[in-house]
Backbone as a printed PyTorch tensor [residue, N CA C, xyz], in Angstrom:
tensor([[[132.0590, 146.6920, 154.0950],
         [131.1030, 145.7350, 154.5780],
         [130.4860, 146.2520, 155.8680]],

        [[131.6210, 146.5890, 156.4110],
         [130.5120, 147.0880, 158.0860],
         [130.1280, 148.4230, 157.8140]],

        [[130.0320, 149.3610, 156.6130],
         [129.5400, 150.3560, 156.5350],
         [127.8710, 149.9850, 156.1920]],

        [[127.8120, 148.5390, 155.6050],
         [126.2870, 148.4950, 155.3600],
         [125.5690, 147.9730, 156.1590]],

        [[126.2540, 147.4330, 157.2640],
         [125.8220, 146.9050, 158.5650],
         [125.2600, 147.9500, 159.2420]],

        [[126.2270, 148.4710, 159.4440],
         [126.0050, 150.0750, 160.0510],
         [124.8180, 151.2820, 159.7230]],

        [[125.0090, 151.4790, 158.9470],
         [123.5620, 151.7610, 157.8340],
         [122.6680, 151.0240, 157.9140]],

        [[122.7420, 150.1420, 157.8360],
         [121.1200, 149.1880, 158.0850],
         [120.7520, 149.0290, 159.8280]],

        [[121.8260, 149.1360, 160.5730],
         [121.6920, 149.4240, 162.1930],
         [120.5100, 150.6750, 162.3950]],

        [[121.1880, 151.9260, 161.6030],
         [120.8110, 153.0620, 161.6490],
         [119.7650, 153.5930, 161.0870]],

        [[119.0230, 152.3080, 159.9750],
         [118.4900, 152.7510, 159.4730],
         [118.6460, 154.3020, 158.2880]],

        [[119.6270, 153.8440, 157.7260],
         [120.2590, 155.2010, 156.6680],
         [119.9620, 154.3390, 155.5180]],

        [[120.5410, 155.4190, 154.7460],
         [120.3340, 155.3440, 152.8220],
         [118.9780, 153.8930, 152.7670]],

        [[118.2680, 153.8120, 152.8590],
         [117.3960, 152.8740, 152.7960],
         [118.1590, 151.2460, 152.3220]],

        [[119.5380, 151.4220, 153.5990],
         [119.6390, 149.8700, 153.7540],
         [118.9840, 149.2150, 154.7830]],

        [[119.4810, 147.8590, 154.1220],
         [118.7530, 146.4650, 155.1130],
         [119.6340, 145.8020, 155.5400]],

        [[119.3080, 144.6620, 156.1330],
         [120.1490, 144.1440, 156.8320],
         [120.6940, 142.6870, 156.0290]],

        [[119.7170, 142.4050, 154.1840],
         [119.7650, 141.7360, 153.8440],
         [120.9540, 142.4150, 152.4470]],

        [[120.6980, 143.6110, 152.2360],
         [121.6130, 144.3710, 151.4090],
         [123.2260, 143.9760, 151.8260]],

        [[123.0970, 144.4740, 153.6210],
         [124.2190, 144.4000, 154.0560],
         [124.6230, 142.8600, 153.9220]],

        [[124.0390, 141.8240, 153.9210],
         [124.3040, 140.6910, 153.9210],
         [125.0210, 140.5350, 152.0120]],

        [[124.1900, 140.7050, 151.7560],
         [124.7360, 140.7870, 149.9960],
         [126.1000, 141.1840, 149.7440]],

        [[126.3540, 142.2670, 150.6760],
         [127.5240, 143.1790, 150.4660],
         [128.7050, 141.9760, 150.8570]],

        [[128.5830, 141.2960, 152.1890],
         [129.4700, 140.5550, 153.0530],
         [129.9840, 139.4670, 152.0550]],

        [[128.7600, 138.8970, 151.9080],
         [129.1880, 138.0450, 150.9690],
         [129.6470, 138.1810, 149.6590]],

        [[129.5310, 139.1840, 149.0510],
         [130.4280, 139.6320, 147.9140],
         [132.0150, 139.5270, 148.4700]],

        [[132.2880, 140.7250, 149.3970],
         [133.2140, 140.3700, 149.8600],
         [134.1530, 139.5130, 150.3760]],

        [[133.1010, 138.8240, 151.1250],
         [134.2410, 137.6120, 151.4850],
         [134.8840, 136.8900, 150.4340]],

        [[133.7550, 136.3650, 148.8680],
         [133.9900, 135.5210, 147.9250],
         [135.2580, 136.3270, 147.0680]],

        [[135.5020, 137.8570, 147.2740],
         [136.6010, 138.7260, 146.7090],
         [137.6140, 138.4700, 147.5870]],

        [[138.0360, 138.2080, 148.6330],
         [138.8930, 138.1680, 149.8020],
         [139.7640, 137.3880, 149.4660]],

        [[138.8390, 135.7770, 149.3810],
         [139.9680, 134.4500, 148.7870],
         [140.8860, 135.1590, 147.7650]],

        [[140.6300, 135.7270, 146.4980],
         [141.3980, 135.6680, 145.2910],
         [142.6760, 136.9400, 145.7310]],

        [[141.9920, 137.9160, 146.4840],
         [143.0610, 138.7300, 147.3330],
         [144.1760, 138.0970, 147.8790]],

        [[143.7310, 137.5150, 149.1200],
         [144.5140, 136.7600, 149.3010],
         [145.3980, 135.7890, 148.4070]],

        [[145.5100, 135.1690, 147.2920],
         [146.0210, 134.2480, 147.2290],
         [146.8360, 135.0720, 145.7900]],

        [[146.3490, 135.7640, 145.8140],
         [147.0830, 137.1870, 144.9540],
         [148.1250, 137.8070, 145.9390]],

        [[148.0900, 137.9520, 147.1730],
         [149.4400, 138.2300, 147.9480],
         [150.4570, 136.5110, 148.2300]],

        [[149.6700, 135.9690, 148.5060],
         [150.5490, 134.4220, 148.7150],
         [151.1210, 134.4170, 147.9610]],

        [[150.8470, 133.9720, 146.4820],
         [151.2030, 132.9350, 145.2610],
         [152.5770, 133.8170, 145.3530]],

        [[153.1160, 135.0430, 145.1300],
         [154.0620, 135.6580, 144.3830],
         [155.1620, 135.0100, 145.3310]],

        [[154.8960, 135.5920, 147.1100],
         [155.3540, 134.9740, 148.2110],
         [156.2880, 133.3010, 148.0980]],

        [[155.3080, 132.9150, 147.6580],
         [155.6680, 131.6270, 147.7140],
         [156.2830, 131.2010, 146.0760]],

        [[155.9110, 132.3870, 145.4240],
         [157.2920, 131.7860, 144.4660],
         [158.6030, 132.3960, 144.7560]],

        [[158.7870, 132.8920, 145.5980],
         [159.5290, 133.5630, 145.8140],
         [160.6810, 132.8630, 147.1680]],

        [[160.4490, 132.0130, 147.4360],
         [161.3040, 131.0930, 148.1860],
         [160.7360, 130.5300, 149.7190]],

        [[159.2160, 131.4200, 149.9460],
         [158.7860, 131.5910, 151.2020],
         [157.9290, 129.8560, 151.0390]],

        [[157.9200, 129.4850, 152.4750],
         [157.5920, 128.5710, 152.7990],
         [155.8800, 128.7400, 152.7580]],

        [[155.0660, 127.5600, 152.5590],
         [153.7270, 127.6460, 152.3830],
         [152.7360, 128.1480, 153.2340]],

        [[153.2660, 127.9380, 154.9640],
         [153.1050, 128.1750, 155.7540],
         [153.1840, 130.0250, 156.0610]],

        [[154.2640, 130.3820, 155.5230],
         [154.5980, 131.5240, 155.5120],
         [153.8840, 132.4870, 155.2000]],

        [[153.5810, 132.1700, 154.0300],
         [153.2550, 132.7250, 152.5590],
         [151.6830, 133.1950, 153.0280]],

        [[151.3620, 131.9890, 153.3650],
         [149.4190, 131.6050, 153.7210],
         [149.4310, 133.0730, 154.8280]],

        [[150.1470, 133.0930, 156.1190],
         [149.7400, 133.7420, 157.0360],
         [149.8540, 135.0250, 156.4670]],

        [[151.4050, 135.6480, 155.6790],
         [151.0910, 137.0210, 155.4300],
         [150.2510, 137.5510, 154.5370]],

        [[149.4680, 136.6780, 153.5670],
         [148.5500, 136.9070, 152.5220],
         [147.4540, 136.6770, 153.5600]],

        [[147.3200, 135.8740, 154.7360],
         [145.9360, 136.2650, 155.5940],
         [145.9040, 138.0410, 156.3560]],

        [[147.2110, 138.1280, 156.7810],
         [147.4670, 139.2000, 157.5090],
         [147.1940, 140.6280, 156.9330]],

        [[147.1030, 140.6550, 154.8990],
         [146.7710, 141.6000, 154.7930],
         [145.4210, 142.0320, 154.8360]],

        [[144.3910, 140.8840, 155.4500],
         [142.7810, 141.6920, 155.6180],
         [143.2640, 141.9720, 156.9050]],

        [[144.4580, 142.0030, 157.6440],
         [144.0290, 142.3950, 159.5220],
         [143.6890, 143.7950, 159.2860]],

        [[143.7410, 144.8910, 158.7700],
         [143.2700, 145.8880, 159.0370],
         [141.5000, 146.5860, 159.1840]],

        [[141.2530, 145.3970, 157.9170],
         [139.8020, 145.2710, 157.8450],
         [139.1220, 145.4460, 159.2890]],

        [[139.6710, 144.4360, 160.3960],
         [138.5980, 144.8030, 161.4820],
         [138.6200, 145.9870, 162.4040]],

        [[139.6230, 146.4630, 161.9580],
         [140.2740, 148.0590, 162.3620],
         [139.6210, 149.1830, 162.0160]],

        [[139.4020, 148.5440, 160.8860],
         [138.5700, 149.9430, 160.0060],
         [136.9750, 149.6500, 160.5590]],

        [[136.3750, 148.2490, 160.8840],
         [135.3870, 148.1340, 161.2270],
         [134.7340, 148.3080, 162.2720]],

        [[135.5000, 148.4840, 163.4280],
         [135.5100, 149.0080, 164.8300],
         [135.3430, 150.6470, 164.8660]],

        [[136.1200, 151.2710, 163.6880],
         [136.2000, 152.6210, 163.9300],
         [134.4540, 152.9090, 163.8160]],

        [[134.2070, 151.8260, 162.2760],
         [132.8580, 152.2720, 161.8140],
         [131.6370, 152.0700, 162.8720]],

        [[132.1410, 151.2810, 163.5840],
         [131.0110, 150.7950, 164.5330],
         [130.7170, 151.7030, 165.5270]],

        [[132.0840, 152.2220, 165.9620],
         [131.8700, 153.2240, 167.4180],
         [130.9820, 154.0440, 166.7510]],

        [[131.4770, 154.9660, 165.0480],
         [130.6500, 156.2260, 164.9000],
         [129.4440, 155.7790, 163.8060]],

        [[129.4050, 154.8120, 163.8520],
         [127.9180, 154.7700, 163.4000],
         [127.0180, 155.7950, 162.8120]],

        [[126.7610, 155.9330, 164.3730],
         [125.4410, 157.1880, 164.4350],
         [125.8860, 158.1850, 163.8680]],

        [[127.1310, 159.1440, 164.1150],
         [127.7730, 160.2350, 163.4100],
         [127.8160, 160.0070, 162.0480]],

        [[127.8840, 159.2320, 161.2540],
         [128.5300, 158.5570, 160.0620],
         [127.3120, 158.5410, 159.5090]],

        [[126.3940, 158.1680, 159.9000],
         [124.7860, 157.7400, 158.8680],
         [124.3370, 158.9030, 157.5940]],

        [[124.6560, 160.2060, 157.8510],
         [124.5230, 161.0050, 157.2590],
         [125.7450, 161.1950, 155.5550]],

        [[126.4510, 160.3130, 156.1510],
         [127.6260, 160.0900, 154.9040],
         [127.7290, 159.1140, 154.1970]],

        [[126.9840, 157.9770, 154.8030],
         [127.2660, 156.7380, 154.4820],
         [126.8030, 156.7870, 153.1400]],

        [[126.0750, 156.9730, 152.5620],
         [125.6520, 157.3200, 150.6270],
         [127.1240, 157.7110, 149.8850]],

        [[127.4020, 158.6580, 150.6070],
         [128.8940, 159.1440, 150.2180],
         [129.6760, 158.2990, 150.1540]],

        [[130.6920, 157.6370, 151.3540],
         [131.2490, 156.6950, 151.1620],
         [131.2880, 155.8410, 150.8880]],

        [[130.0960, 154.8350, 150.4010],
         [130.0580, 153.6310, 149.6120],
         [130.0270, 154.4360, 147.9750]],

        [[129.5170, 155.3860, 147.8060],
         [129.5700, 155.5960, 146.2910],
         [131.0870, 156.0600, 145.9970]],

        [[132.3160, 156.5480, 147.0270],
         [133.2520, 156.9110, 146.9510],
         [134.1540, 154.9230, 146.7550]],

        [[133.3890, 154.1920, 147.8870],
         [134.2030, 152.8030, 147.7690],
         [133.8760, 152.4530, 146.6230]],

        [[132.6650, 152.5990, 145.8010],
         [132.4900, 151.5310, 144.6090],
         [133.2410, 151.9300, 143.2770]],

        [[132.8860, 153.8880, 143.2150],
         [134.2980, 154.4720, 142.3720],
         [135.6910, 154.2150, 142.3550]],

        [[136.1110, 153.7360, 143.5940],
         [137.5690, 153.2450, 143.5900],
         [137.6870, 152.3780, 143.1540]],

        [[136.7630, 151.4770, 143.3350],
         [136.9350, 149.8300, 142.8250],
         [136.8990, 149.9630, 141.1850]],

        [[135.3460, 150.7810, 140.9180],
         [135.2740, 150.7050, 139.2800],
         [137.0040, 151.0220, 138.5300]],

        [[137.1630, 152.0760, 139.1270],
         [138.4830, 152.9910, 138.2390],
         [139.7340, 151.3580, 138.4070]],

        [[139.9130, 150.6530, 139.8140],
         [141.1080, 150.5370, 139.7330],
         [140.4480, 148.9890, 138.6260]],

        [[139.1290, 148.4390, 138.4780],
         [139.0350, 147.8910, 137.5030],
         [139.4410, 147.8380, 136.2820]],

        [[138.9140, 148.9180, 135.9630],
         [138.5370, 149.3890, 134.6010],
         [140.2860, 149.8490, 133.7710]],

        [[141.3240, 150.2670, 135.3180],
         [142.4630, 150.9200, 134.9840],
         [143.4940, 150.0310, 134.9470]],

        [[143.1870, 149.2820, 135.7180],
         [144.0140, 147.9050, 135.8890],
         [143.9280, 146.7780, 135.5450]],

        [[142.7320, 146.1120, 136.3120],
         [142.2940, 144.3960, 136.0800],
         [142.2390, 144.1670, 134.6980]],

        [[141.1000, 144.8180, 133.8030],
         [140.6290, 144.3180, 132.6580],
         [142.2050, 144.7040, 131.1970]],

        [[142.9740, 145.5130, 131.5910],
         [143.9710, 145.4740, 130.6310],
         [144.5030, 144.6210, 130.9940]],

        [[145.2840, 144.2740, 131.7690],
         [146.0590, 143.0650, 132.5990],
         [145.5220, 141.7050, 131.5890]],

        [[144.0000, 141.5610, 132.1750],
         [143.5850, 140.4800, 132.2170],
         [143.3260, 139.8510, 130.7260]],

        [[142.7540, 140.9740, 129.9010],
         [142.8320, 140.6880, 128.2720],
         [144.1960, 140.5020, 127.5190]],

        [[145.7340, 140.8570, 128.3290],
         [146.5190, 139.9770, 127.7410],
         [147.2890, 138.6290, 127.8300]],

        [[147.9290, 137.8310, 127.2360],
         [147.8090, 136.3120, 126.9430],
         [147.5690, 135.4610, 126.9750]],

        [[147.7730, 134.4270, 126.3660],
         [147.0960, 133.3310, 125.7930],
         [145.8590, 132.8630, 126.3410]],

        [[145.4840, 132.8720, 127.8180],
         [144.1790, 132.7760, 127.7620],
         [143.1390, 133.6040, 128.6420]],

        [[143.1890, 134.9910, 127.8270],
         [142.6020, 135.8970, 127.9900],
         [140.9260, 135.5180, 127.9960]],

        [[140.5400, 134.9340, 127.5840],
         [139.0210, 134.2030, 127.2200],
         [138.6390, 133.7300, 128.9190]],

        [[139.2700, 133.2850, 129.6900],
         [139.0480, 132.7920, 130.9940],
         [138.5880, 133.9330, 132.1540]],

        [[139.7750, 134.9900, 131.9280],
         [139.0410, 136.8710, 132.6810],
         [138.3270, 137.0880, 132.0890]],

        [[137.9200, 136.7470, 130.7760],
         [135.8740, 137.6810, 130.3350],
         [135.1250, 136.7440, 130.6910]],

        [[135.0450, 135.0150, 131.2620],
         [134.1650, 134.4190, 131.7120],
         [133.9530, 134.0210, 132.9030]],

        [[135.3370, 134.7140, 133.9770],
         [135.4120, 135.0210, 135.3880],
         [134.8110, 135.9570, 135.6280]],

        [[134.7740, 136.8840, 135.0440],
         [134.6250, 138.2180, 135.0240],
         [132.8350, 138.1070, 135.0490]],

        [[132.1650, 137.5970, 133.8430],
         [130.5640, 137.3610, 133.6200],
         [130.5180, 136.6450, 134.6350]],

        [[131.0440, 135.5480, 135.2130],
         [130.7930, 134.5000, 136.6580],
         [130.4010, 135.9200, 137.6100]],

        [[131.3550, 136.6060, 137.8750],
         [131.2420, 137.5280, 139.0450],
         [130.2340, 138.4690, 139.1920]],

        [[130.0770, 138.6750, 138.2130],
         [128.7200, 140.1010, 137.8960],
         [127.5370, 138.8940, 137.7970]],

        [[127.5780, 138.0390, 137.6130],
         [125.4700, 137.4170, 137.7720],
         [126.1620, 136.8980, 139.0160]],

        [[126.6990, 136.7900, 139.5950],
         [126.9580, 135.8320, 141.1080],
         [126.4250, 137.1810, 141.9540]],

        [[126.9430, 138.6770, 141.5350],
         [126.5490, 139.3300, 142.7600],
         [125.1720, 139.9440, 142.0990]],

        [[124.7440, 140.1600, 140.7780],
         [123.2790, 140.3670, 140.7480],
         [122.4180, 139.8280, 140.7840]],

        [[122.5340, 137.7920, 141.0470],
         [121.8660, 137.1430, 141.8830],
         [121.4890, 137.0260, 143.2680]],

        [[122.8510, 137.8110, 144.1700],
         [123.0310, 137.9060, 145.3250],
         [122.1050, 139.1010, 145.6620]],

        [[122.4930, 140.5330, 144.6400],
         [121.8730, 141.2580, 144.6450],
         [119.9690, 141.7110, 144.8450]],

        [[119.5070, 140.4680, 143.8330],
         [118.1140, 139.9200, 143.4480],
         [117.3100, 139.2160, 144.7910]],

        [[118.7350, 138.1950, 145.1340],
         [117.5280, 137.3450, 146.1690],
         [117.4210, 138.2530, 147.4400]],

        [[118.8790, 138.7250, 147.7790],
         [118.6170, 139.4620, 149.1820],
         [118.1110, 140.7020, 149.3220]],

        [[117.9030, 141.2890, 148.5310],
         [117.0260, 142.7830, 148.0860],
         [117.4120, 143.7050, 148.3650]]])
């Protein structure tokens, strides 16, 4: 996310500042289910609700870590930034494609991940559409 901020600061890969906005908000709406994908197990697991909530918040703390680094080098970075988002979106596709969707097509109601799944893809190529 702050790589497209950053890029659109810099004026690189012909981002904007509305792209970068697209991006954020993808993200954030991916964050919740992260999160509650580290909780839920947590908390079946004997941990108190309270518990559970903070260390499933605690695993984005690195996020602003990584976003600070991006911020100082910016300017150094603009020349890569094409690179590393096409390197972030390959990771994501593979651990999709390698993980989520087998997972998700087995039992009983496998029908719910192929219409989460269509929810998510027009949610961000609407997002995609309006913010340009």
């Amino acid at each position: 996310m702050t790589v497209t901020f950053a890029g659109a600061d810099e004026h690189a890969a012909g981002l904007t500042l509305a792209s970068a906005q697209a991006v954020s908000i993808g993200i954030a709406i991916q964050n919740v289910p992260e999160g509650a994908i580290i909780s839920m197990p947590m908390r079946a697991e004997g941990n108190s609700r309270w518990r559970a909530f903070v260390i499933g918040s605690l695993s984005g703390a690195v996020e602003p870590i990584g976003a600070l680094a991006v911020v100082l080098m910016a300017a150094l970075m603009a020349p890569l930034l094409p690179y590393m988002l096409a390197f972030a979106a390959g990771t994501m596709i593979y651990v999709v494609v390698e993980e989520l969707i087998p997972e998700a097509s087995e039992g009983q109601h496998s029908n719910l991940s192929t219409i989460g799944f269509a929810v998510g893809f027009v949610l961000m190529m609407v997002l995609d559409v309006v913010m340009g």
